[in-house]
Every structure is written in C-alpha cells, then in structure tokens.
C-alpha positions in Angstrom: 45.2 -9.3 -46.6 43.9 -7.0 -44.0 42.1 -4.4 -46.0 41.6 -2.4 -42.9 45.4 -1.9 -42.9 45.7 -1.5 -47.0 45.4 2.3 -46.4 48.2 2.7 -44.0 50.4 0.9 -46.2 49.6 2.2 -49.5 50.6 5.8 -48.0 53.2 4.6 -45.4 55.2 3.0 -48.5 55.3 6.0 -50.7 58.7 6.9 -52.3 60.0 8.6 -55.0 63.4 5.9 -54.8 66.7 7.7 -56.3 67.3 4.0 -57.6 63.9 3.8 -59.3 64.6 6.6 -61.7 65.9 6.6 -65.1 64.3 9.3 -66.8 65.8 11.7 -69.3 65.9 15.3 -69.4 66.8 18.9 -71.3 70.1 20.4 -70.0 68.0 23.6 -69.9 65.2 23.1 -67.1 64.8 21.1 -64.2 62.4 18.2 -64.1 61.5 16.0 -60.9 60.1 12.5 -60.4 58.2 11.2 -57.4 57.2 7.5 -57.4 54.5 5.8 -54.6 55.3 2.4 -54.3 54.9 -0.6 -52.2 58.5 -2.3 -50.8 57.2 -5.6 -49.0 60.4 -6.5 -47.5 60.9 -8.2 -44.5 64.3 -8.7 -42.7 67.0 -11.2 -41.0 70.1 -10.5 -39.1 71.3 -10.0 -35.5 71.0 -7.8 -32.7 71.9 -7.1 -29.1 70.6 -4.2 -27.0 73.1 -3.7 -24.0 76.6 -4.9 -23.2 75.7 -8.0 -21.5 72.8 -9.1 -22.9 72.7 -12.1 -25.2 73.2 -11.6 -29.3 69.2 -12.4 -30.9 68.5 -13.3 -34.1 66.5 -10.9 -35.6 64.1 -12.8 -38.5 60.9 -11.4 -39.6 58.9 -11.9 -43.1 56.6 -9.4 -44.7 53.6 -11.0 -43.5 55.1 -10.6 -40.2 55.9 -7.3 -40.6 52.2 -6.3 -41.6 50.6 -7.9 -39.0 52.7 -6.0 -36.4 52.9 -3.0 -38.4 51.7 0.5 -36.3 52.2 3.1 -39.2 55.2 3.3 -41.8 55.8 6.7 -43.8 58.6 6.9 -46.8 58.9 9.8 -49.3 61.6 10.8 -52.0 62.3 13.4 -54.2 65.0 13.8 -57.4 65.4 17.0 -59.3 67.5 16.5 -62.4 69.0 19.6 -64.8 71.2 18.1 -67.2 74.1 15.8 -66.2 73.3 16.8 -62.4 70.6 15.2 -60.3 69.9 16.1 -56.2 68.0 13.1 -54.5 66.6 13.4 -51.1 64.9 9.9 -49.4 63.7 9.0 -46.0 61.8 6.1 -44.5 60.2 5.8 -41.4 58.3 2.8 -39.9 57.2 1.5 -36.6 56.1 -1.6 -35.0 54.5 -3.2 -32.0 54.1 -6.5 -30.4 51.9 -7.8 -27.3 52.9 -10.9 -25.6 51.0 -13.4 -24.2 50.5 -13.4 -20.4 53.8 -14.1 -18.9 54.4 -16.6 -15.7 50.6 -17.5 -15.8 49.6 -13.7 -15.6 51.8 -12.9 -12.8 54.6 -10.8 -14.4 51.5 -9.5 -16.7 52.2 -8.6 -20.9 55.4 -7.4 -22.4 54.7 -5.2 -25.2 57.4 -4.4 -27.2 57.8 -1.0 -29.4 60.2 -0.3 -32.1 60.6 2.4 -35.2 63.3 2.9 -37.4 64.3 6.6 -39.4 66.4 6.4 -42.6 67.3 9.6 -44.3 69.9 9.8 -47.5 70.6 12.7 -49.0 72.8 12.4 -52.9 74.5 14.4 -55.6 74.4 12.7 -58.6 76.5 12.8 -61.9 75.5 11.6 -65.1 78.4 9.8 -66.2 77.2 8.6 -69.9 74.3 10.5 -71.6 72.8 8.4 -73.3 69.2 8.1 -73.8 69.8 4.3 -74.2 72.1 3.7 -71.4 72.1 6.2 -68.9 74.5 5.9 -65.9 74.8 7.9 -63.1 78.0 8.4 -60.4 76.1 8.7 -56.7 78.2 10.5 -53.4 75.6 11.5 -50.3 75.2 10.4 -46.7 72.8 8.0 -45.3 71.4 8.9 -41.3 69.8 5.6 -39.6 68.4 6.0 -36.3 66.5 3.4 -34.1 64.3 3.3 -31.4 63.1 0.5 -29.0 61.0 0.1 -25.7 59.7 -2.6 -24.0 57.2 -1.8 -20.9 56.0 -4.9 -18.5 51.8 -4.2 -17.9 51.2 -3.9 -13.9 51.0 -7.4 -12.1 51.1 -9.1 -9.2 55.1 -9.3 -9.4 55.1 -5.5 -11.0 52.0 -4.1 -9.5 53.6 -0.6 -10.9 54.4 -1.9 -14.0 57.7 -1.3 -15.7 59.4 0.5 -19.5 62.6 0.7 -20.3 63.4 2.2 -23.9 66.8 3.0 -25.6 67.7 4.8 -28.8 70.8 5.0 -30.7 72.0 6.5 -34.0 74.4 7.0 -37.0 75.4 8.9 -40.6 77.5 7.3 -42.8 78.8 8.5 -46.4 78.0 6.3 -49.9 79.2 6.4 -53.2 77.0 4.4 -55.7 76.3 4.1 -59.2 72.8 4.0 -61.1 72.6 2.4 -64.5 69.5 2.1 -66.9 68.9 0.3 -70.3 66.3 1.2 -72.6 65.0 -2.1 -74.9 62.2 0.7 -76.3 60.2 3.6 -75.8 58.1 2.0 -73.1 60.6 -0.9 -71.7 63.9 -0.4 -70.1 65.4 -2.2 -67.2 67.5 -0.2 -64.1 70.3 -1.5 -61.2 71.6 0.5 -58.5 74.2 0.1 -55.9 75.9 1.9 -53.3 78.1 1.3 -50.2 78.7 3.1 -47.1 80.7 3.2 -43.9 81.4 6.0 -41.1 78.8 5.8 -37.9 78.2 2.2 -39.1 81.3 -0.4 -40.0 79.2 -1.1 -43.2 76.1 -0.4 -45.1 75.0 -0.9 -48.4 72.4 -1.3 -51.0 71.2 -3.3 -54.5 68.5 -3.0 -56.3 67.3 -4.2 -59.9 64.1 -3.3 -61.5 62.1 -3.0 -64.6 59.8 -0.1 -65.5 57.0 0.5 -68.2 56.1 4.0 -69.5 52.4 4.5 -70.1 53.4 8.0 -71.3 55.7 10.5 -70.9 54.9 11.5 -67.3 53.6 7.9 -65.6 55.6 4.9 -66.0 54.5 1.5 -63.8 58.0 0.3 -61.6 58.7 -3.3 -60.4 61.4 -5.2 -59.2 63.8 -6.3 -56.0 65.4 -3.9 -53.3 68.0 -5.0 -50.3 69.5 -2.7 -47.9 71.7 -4.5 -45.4 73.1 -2.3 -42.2 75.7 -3.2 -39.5 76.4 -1.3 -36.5 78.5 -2.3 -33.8 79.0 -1.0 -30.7 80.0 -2.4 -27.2 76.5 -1.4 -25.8 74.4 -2.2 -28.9 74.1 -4.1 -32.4 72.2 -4.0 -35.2 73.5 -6.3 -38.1 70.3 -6.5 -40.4 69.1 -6.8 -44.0 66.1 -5.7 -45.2 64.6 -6.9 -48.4 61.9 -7.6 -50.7 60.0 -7.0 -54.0 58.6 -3.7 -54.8 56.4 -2.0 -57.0 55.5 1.8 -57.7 54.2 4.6 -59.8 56.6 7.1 -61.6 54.9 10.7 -62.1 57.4 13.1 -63.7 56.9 16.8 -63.9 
C-alpha cells in the first residue's frame, strides 16, 4: 500500500453511516454517533456520456480506485431522542487518469477527471424498542451529482490543446429499514436496506455488518456495503454499483 496516500484515505473515508448505527438511547436526551471508517469498494456497471456515443462498461476494483484516487471526503451524522433519529450523510470523491501518449505523441495525453457528490438526508422511526432487537422504519431523499472532463494536452494535431467537461444531477426519495441484533453486551450484528427512485429510475442500498463495543462510547464496525444507481437519460447514463467491505470506529456522545 502507498503509505503516502494512507492519510488521504483514512480522512477522505470518514462517516458516521446511518446504517452502521444501532445504539440505544433515553427517551429524555438526545445522543449522537459519528463513526470514521474505511469503505474499500470499487465499482462495475455501464455508462454513456452523450446521445450518440457508444455505451462503456464501467469496471474498476479498489486497488484501482486508490491508485487513481485525487482526494475523497465522506462524513455522517445521527442524532437520536427516543423512538426518533435525524441522519444526515454525504460522500464526495474524485479521480484522475493520464494516458499514455496517444498516435505516437501526436494527439499528445488525454487526462481524464471525474468526482462524484452523494448527499442523503433521513427521518427515522424506531419501529420495535428493543434493546435486543432494535428496528428502525427510514423515509429521506438521496442527491447524486457527477462530474466528468477530459482535456487532450497540446500536440502537434492539437497544438492548443483541447477539454470538454459535462455535469449532470439528480434527488430521489428512499424508504428503508435498519435492523440490529444484540448476541451480548459487546456483540451484535446490523442490516440495512433502502430503495429509491424519482431523478434516477432506481437506486438502492444493502448493507450487513457486525460491531464490537469496547465501552459505552467506542465500539469497532465491520462488514459489507453496496449502493447500486441507474440514471438514464437520452444524453447520458450512469448504471453503476458500488461496493466493498468496510470498517470503522463508533464514538457516541
């Protein structure tokens, strides 16, 4: 691993995840949980940028990922009094990629430049509660939007060079459900789903996960996260899943 890079992706990969969080509190005061954590999830799918440009498959593991990774930010926040929970999460991360000399030199490097915004924003109910089995009813809206540029260096066939870039973006609504189960004090296991359509024909979301409480304020977080997206319009598509393991801190307070 690059440690050069460890840095940027310890903090670019900090969440507090509304689906990591289980935790149990008084119906008389508000408590929060934030949890840093490390998703290393790569991607597959399909996309086309413009109407008459050819559909590309879109394939990229988390090694590939980190090496063309530029800087990647995430951060989530839940704040739970009683049976009602607010959950606020957004990602952000960009990418780059320098091809190799193209036509021998003469059409120069193609860089390539992308980043992607995700911000959700949930009411949640507690449905049972129980300090064994928790479950929790999810309604919110999810906002994706995504950049991408690619700029030709100057050459002998572009001796000014070239860039084009395009942008496009969406909200859709969710409904989802969060349920935990606690084996002891210390174990308990946690899934998560939700579903979503409105600027997108279809989004949605799984996630299953263990987590170990050290005490009553840190707990260690582990387990496997997908979040697939497909947006379809005549001038652009984006029909990707995104997943991978992940692992994370819980500080309650």
């Amino acid at each position: 691993m690059d440690r050069a890079k460890l840095p940027v992706i310890v903090s670019a990969f900090i969440a507090a995840a509304p689906v990591l969080s289980n935790a149990q509190t008084s119906r008389d005061a508000w408590q929060f949980e934030a949890t840093p954590y490390l998703w290393a999830a790569g991607f597959s799918g399909w996309g086309r940028v413009g109407a008459r440009t050819p559909t590309a498959n879109l394939d990229a593991s988390f090694s590939n990922v980190w090496r063309n990774l530029d800087f990647g930010a995430m951060g989530s926040f839940e704040a739970r009094k009683g049976r009602w929970a607010i959950i606020f999460d957004t990602i952000y991360v960009k990418l780059s990629k320098t091809s190799d000399p193209l036509l021998g030199g003469a059409l120069g490097t193609a860089k390539l430049k992308g980043d992607q915004t995700i911000a959700q924003l949930a009411g949640a109910y507690r449905l049972v509660d129980s300090r064994i089995t928790p479950v929790d009813a999810l309604v919110g809206v999810r906002y994706t939007n995504l950049y991408s540029q690619i700029s030709f260096s100057p050459s002998r066939l572009l001796p000014g060079g070239v860039s084009r870039s395009d942008s496009v973006d969406w909200t859709d609504g969710f409904v989802g459900a969060r349920a935990a189960y606690l084996f002891t004090d210390r174990w308990s296991v946690v899934g998560y789903a939700d579903v979503g359509a409105g600027g997108s024909r279809l989004s949605w979301q799984l996630l299953a996960g263990a987590e170990y409480r050290f005490s009553k304020t840190i707990s260690a977080k582990a387990g496997y996260r997908v979040l697939s997206m497909n947006y379809e319009k005549p001038d652009f598509l984006y029909d990707v899943r995104t997943a991978g393991f992940y692992m994370g801190l819980g500080i309650r307070f």
